[in-house]
C-alpha positions as CSV (number, residue, x, y, z in Angstrom):
1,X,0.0,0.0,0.0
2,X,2.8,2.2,1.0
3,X,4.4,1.7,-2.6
4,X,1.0,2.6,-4.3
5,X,1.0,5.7,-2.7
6,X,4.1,6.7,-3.7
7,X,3.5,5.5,-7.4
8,X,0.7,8.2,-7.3
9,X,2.5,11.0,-5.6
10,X,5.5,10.4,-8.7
11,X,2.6,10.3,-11.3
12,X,0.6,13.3,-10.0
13,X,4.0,15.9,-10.4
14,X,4.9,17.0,-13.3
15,X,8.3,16.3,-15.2
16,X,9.3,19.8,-14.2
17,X,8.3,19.6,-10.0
18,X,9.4,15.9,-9.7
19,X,12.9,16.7,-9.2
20,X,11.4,19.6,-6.4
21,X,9.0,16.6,-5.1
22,X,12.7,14.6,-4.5
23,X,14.4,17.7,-2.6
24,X,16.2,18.9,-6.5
25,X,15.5,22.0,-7.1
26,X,17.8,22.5,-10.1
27,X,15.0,21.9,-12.8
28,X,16.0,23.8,-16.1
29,X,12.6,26.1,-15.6
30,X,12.6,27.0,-12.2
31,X,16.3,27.9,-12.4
32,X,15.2,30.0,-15.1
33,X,12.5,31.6,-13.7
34,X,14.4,32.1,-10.6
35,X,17.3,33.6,-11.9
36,X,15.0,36.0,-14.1
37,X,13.9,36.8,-11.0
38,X,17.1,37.7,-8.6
39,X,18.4,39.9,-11.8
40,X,15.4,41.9,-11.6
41,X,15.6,42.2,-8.0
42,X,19.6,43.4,-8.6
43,X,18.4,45.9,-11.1
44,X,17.6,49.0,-10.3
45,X,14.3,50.5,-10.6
46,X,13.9,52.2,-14.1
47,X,11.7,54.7,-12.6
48,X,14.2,56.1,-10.2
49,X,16.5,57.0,-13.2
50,X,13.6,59.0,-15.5
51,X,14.2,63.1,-15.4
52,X,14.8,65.7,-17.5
53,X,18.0,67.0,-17.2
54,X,19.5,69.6,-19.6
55,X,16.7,70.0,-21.2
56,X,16.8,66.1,-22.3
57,X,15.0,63.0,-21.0
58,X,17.1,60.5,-19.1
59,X,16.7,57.1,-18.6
60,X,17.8,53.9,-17.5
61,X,18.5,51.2,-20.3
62,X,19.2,47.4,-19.8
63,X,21.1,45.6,-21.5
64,X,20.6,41.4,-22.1
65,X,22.3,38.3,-23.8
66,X,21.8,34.6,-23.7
67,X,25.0,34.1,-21.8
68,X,23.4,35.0,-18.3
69,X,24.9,38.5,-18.6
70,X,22.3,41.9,-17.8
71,X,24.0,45.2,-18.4
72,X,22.5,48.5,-16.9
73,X,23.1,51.9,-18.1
74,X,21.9,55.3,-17.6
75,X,22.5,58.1,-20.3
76,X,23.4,60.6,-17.4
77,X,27.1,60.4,-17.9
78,X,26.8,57.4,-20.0
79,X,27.0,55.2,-17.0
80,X,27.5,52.0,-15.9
81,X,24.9,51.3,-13.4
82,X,25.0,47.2,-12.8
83,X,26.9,44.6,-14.5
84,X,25.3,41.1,-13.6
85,X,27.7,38.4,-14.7
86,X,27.0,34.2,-13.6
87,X,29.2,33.2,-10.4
88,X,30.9,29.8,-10.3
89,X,27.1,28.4,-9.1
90,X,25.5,30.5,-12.4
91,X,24.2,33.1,-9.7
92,X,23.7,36.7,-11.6
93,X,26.5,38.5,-9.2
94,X,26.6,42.3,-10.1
95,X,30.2,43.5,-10.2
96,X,30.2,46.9,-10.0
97,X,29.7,49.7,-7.5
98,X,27.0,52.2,-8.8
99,X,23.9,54.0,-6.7
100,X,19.4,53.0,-6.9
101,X,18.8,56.3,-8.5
102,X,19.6,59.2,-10.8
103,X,19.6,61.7,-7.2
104,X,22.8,59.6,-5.9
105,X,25.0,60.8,-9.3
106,X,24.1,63.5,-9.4
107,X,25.6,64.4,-5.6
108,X,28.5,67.0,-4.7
109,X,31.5,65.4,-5.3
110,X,30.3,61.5,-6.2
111,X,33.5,59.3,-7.4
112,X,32.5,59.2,-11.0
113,X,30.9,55.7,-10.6
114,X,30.8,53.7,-14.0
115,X,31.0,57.2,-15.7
116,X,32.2,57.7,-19.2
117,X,35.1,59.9,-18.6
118,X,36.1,63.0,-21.0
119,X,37.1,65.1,-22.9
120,X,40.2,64.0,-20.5
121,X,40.7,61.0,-18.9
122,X,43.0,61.5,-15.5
123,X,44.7,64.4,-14.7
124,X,46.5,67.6,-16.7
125,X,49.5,69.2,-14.5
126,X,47.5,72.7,-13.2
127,X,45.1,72.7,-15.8
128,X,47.3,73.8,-18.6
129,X,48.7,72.9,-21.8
130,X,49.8,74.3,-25.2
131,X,48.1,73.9,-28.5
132,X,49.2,75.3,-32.3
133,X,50.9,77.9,-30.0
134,X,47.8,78.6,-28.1
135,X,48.0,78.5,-23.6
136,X,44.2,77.2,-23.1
137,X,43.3,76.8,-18.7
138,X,41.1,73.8,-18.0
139,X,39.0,73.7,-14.5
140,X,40.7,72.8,-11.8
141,X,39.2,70.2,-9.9
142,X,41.1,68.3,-8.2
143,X,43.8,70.5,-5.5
144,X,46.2,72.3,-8.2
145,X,45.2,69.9,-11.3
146,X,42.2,68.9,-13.7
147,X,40.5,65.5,-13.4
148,X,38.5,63.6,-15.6
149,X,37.5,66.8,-17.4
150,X,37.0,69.2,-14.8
151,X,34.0,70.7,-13.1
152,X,32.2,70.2,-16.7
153,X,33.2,66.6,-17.5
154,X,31.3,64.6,-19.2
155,X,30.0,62.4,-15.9
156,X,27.5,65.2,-15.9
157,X,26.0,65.3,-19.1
158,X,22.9,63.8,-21.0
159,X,23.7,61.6,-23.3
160,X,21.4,61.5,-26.4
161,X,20.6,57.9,-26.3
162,X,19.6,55.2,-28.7
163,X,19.0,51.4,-28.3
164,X,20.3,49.3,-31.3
165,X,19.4,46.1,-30.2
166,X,18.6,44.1,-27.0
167,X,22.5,44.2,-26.4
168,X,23.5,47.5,-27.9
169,X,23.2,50.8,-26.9
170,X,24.5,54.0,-28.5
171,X,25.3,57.0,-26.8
172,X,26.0,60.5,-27.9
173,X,26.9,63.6,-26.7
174,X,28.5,67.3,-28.5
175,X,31.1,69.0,-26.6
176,X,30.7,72.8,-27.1
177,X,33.7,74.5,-28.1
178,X,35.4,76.1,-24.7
179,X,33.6,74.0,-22.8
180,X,35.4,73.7,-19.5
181,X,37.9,75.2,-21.3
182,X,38.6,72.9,-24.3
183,X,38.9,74.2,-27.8
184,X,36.5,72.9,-30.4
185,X,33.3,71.3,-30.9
186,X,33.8,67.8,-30.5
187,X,30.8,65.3,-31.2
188,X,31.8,61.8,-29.0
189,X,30.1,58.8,-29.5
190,X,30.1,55.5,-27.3
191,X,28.5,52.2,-28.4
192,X,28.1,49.7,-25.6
193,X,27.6,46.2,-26.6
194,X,27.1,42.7,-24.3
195,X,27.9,39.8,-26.8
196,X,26.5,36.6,-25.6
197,X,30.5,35.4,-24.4
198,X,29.9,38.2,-21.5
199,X,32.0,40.3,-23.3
200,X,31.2,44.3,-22.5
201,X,32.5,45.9,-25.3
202,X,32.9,49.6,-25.2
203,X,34.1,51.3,-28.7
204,X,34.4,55.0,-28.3
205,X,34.5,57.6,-31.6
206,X,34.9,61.9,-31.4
207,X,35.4,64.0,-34.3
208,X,36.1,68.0,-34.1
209,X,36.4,71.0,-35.7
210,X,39.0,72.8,-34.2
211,X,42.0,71.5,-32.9
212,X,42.0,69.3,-29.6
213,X,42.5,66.8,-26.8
214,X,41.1,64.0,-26.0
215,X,41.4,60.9,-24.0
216,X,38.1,58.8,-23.0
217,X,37.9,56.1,-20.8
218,X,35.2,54.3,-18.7
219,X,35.2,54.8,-15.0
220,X,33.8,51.9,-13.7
221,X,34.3,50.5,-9.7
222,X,34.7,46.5,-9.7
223,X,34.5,44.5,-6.7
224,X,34.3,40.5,-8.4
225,X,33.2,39.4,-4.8
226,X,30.3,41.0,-5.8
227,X,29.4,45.0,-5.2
228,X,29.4,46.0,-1.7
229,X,31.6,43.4,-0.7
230,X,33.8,45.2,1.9
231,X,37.3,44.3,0.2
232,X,39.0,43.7,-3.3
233,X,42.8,43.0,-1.5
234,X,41.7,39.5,-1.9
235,X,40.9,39.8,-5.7
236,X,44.1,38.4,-7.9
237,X,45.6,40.6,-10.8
238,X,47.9,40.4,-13.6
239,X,49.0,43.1,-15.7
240,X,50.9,42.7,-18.4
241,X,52.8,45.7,-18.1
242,X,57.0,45.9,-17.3
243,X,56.8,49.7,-16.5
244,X,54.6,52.1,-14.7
245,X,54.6,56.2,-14.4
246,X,55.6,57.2,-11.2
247,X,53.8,60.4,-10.2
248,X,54.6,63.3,-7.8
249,X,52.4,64.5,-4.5
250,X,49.9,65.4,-6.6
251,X,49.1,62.6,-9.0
252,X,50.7,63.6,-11.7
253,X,53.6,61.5,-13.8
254,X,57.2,62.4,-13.6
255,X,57.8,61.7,-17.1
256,X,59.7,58.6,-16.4
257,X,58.8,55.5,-17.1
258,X,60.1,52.8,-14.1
259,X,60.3,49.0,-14.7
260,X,57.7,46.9,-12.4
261,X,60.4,44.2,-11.0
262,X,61.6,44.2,-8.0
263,X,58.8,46.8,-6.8
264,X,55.5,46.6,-5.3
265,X,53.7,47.3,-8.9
266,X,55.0,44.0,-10.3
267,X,51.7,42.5,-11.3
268,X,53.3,40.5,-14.3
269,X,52.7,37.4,-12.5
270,X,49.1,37.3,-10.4
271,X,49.4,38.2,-6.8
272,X,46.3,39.1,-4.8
273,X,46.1,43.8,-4.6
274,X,46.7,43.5,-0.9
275,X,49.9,41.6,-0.4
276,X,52.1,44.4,-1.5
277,X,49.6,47.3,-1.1
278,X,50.8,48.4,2.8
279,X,54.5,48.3,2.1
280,X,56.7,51.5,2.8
281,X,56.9,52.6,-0.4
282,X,56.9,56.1,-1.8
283,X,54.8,55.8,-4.6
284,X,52.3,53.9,-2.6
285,X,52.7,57.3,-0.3
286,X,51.9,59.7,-2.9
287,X,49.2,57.4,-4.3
288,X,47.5,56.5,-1.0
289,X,47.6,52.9,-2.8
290,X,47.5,51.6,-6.8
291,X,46.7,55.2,-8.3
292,X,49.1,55.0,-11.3
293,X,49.2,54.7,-14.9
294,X,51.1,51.1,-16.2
295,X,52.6,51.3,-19.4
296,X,50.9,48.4,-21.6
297,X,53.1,45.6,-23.4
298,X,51.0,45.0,-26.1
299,X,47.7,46.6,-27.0
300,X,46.0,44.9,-29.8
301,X,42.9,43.4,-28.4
302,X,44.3,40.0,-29.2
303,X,45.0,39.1,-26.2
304,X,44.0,40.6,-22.2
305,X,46.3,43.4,-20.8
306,X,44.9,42.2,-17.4
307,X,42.9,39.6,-15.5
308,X,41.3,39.6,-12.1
309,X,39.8,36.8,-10.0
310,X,38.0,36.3,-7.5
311,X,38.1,33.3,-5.0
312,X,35.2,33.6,-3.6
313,X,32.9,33.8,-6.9
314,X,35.0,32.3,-9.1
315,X,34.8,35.1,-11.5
316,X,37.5,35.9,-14.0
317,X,37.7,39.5,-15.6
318,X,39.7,39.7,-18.8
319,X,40.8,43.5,-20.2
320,X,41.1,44.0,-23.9
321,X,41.9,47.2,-25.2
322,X,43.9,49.0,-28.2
323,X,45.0,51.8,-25.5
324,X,48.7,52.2,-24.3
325,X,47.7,52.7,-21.1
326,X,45.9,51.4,-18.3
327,X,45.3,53.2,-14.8
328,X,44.7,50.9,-12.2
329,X,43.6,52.7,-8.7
330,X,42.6,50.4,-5.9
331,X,39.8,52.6,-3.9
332,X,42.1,54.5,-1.5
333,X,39.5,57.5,-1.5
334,X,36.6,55.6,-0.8
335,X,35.1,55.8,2.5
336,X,32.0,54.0,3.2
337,X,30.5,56.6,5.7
338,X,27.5,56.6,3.7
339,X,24.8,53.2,3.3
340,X,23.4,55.3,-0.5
341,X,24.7,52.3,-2.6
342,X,22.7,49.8,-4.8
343,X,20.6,48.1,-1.9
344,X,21.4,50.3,0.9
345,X,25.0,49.0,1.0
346,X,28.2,51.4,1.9
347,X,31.2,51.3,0.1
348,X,34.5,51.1,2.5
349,X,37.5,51.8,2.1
350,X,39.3,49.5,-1.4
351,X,36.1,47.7,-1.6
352,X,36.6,48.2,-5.5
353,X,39.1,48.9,-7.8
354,X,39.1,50.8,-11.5
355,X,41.3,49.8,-14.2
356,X,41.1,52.3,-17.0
357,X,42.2,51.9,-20.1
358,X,43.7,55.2,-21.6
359,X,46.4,57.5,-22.4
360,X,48.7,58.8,-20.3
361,X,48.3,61.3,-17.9
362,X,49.0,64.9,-18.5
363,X,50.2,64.2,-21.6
364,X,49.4,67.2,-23.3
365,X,52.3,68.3,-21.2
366,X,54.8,65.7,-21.8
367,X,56.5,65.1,-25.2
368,X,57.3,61.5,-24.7
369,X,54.2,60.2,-24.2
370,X,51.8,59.5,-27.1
371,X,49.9,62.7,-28.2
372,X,46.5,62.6,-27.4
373,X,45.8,65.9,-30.3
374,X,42.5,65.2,-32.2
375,X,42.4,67.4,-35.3
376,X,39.5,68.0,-37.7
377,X,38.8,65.4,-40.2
378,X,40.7,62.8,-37.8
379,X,38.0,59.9,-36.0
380,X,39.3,59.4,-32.7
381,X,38.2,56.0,-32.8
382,X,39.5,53.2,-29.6
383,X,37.9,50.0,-27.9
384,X,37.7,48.5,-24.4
385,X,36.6,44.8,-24.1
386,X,36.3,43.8,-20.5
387,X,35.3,40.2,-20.5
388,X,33.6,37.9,-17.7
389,X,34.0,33.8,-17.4
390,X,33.6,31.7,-14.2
């Protein structure tokens, strides 16, 4: 009798709940259904993101592929609001540090979170550089220097925005000649696309009409433990770099370029950030921690100029990009004091790091490095791939 009843409880589930029935819950719809589910919850609303700002409508767009990946990004600075990549279990894990709503970028002094970063990425020496035999001042932003563009960066502006596809998103915005103190009217563009590897892709084009610099870069805050993790020290990197700028008290490069070995910035094998990051070193002084510019080995976007892992997740980030340059900082000017992140979480102290592919710093200043002049009828044209496995 005991083995009839069973017979009918197995007939009266379905194919799908039998393996639930049995204490399985790894059926191929329900684990569908429920990860549909936790990315949603890790999304943030689309209504907190809807304004107009500028004059212009912004909004939150979302990115999807079949490859378990969900991408979320708001045309307020172009920015990278989540990045939801599968963990070693397949659970989405977002990866980046970013804020619920459209209020929380738009805060007094907000670290540029997953921000599109121009027309300068990093920092110009005092604001001031020479063109065709013209002396143009930038904002200063940042103590003595300009950072990321100055008070009028682009991590403020409305992007004109236009979805392509499900995993393609096109972004646009027109510099106005002297903004912030730039020469020219430059028109950017910045296509974002998730290809179903979990690749982000990030190809970034300007033209202008007058004479110019120009240096983009995407400045987005990783944590692959997952964001709002308290630490990254425990995350391993490689870079494939055999040099690095060293910079002065105020952040910006000597000129020199110093080899890696024998120093705490030797990442050509993978060592976890934290095991040389408190050693009594002067660079590490003037940087507070990684803060500095590494001088790429190759650049083609044949093969990664960096990887990162996580132990905990199991997630592996690969960098790709046709840059010479990548900064890598490490969070030393985070604090945490306030709980305003995605979910209500605080972001301490190097609980993510930024590797930002580039080039170098104040180089409109410095000879040697490569020039970063745009000039009318040139297409500043460069791609960033950073790419996800488990």
């Amino acid at each position: 009798m005991k083995n009839n009843k069973n017979l009918l409880m197995m007939l009266s589930c379905s194919a799908a709940l039998f393996a639930a029935c049995n204490g399985n819950p790894k059926t191929t719809d329900s684990t569908a259904k429920d990860s549909t589910l936790v990315t949603t919850q890790l999304i943030p609303d689309s209504a907190n993101f809807e304004a107009d700002v500028q004059g212009q409508k912004v909004k939150l767009f979302t990115l999807k592929n079949t490859g378990g990946a969900t991408v979320a990004i708001t045309n307020y600075g172009g920015r990278l609001v989540s990045l939801l990549v599968p963990d070693k279990d397949g659970k989405p894990t977002d990866v980046i540090l970013g804020y619920d709503s459209l209020k929380s970028y738009q805060k007094p002094k907000e670290p540029y979170f997953g921000a599109i970063i121009g027309r300068y990425g990093n920092r110009i020496a005092k604001g001031k550089f020479m063109l065709d035999g013209k002396a143009y001042q930038l904002d200063i932003n940042d103590g003595v220097n300009t950072l990321h563009g100055g008070f009028n960066g682009f991590y403020g502006k409305v992007f004109s925005a236009k979805q392509l596809s499900a995993s393609q998103l096109e972004l646009t915005y027109v510099s106005k000649d002297g903004e912030g103190g730039y020469p020219g009217n430059l028109t950017a563009t910045v296509v974002y696309t998730l290809s179903d590897d979990n690749s982000l892709k990030i190809e970034y084009k300007a033209t202008t009409d007058k004479t110019t610099i120009v240096n983009l870069t995407n400045h987005a805050y990783f944590n692959l433990n997952g964001a709002g993790s308290p630490t990254i020290t425990d995350n391993s990197i490689q870079i494939n770099a055999d040099a690095f700028l060293p910079v002065d008290t105020t952040l910006i490069p000597t000129g020199k370029l110093q080899p890696v070995k024998g120093t705490p910035f030797d990442f050509t094998a993978p060592k976890t950030i934290g095991k040389d990051i408190g050693t009594a070193d002067e660079q590490l002084k003037n940087g507070k921690g990684y803060d500095h510019n590494f001088v790429l080995n190759k650049h083609t976007l044949t093969a990664p100029v960096a990887t990162v892992k996580s132990t905990k997740t199991g997630i592996t980030m690969e960098v790709f990009t046709d840059e010479p340059g990548l900064q890598f900082y490490s969070g030393n000017f985070l604090t945490g004091q306030t709980k305003d992140g995605k979910g209500g979480k605080a972001y301490p102290y190097r609980s993510a790091f930024c590797l930002e592919t580039q080039h170098f710093p104040d180089a409109p200043n410095q000879p040697s490095f490569a020039s970063t002049v745009l000039k009318p009828g040139q297409t500043y044209h460069t791609v960033t791939i950073y790419k996800f496995s488990k």
